[in-house]
Structures are given as structure tokens and as C-alpha cells.
N, C-alpha and C positions, 0 to 999 in steps of 0.2 A: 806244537800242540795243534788237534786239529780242530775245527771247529764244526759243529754238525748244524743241519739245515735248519730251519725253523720250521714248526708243523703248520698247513696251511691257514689254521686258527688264528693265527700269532703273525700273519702277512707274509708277502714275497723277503725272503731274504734279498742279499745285492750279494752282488756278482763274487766279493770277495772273502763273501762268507760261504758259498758254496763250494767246495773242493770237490765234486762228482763233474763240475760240468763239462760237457763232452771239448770244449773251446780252452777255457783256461783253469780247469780244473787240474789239483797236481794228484790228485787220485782216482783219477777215472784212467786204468791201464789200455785204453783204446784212443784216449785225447787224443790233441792238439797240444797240449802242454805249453799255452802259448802265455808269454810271463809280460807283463806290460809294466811299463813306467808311466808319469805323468808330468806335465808340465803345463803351465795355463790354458784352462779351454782345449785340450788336446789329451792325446793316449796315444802311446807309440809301442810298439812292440820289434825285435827282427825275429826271424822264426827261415829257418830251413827244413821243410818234407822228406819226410823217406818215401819209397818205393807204394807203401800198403796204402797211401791216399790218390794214388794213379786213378784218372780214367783213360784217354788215349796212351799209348805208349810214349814212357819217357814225361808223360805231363800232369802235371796236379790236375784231379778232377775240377771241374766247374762250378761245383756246388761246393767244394773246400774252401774254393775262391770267398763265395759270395759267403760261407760261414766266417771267417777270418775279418773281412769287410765288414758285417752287422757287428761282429763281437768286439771291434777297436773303439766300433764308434757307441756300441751299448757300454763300454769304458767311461768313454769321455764324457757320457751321458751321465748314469751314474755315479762318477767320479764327482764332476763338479758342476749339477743341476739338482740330481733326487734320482730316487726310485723309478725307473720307468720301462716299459717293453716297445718292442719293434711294431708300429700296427702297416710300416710301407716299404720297402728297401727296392731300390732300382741299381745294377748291375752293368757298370760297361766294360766289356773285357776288350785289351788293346795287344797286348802280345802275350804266349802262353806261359804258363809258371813251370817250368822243367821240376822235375824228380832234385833234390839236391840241391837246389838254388836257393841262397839266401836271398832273403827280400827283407826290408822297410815297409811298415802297416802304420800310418799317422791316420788316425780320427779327428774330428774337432767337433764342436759347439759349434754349430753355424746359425742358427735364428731359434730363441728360445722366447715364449708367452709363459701366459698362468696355466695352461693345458699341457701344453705341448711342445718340442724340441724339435730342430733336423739337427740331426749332422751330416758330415758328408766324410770320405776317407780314399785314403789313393795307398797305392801297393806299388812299390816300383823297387826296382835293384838295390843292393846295398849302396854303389856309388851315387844314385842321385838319377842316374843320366837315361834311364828308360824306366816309363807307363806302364805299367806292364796290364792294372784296374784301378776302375774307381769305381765309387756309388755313392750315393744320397740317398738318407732312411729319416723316414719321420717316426717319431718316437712319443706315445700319450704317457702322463705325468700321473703316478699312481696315488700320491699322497696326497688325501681328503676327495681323492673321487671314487672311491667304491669305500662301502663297508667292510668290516675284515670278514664278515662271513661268507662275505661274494668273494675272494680272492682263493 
């Protein structure tokens, strides 16, 4: 069954009540279709690219990169803090993500207040043994700080 968004009156939905989103949404036919697990303080995902997210030849575009990265760790956010969005994400890219390559995406919970979260998330091979990115993203806590008419 699918489940539809909530109108903006009624507040931000989370992440896995949305099925359109262009990240891990299973009905938006141009996704990522990226399916995530959880385990403590953490969101993991594996996920292999086709061809149609290329920028240089042969390589996942850059900004796929850095969408994959905000979306493990807006997971882990969600998952097991609250309701929250991205207001900072910082990007280190270390070797390129080829067309076809399975990779490992872990997020975590790294330092969470009454406001606000980071986390942080690394991308690397399916075996373990290459960096491929990482990034840290600070994330503001939506629940009791806007009224729902502001959202």
C-alpha cells in the first residue's frame, strides 16, 4: 500500500512516508531507489548506478555523490532523533564512484542537542578496503520549533 504525503498544513512528512523522493523514494521512475536498513545511531544502504547518473565518462556525477551522502545520513537522522532537514553538508570526495560499482553508504548520529544533530557518512567499496567519500552535515530539529503554518 502506498502511502501519500501529508499536505503542508499537517507538517513535513519523514522520509518514509514519502515514496516520490527523488533519493529513496520507490515511485519516483527517475530515483535513486536507494533502500536503507538501520541499526543503532546509524543507516546503511549498498546501491549500484547505472549509466543515466554519469557526469565525466564512466563516473557517477558529483552531485549524485553528495545526494546519496546527505540522504544516509538524513536516514539516520530521522530514523533515530526526529524530524529534521539539512541546513550544512560538507563533501570530501577521495576516489571516483565508476558507472556499475557497488558501494556501502553508513550514516550515523554523531553529536545531537535540543536543536540540532550532525551526522557524518562515508561511501566506500562493497569490501570495506577503499574511501571512495565522506561528509558531515548539520541537520535543525523540526519538532516545536516552527508552527505548522510556517512549514
Amino acid at each position: 500500500m502506498s502511502k501519500e504525503r501529508k499536505e503542508p498544513d499537517q507538517g513535513l512528512s519523514r522520509l518514509d512516508d514519502y515514496d516520490y523522493c527523488f533519493a529513496c523514494g520507490v515511485n519516483n521512475p527517475i530515483g535513486l531507489h536507494m533502500e536503507v536498513q538501520y541499526a543503532p545511531e546509524s543507516a546503511r544502504t549498498c546501491i549500484t548506478l547505472p549509466r543515466q547518473f554519469e557526469g565525466w565518462k564512466d563516473i557517477i556525477h558529483g552531485g549524485i555523490v553528495a545526494t546519496l551522502l546527505d540522504e544516509i545520513m538524513a536516514h539516520a537522522v530521522l530514523h533515530h532523533v526526529g524530524d529534521a532537514v539539512t541546513t550544512a553538508l560538507t563533501v570530501s570526495y577521495r576516489s571516483a564512484l565508476k558507472v556499475d560499482q557497488q558501494v556501502e553508504i553508513i550514516g550515523r548520529v554523531k553529536e545531537r542537542n535540543k536543536r540540532s544533530v550532525v551526522a557524518e557518512a562515508e561511501m566506500r567499496s562493497t569490501d570495506g578496503a577503499k574511501l571512495l567519500a565522506k561528509a558531515e552535515s548539520r541537520f535543525i530539529l523540526l519538532s516545536g520549533l516552527l508552527p505548522r503554518s510556517s512549514l
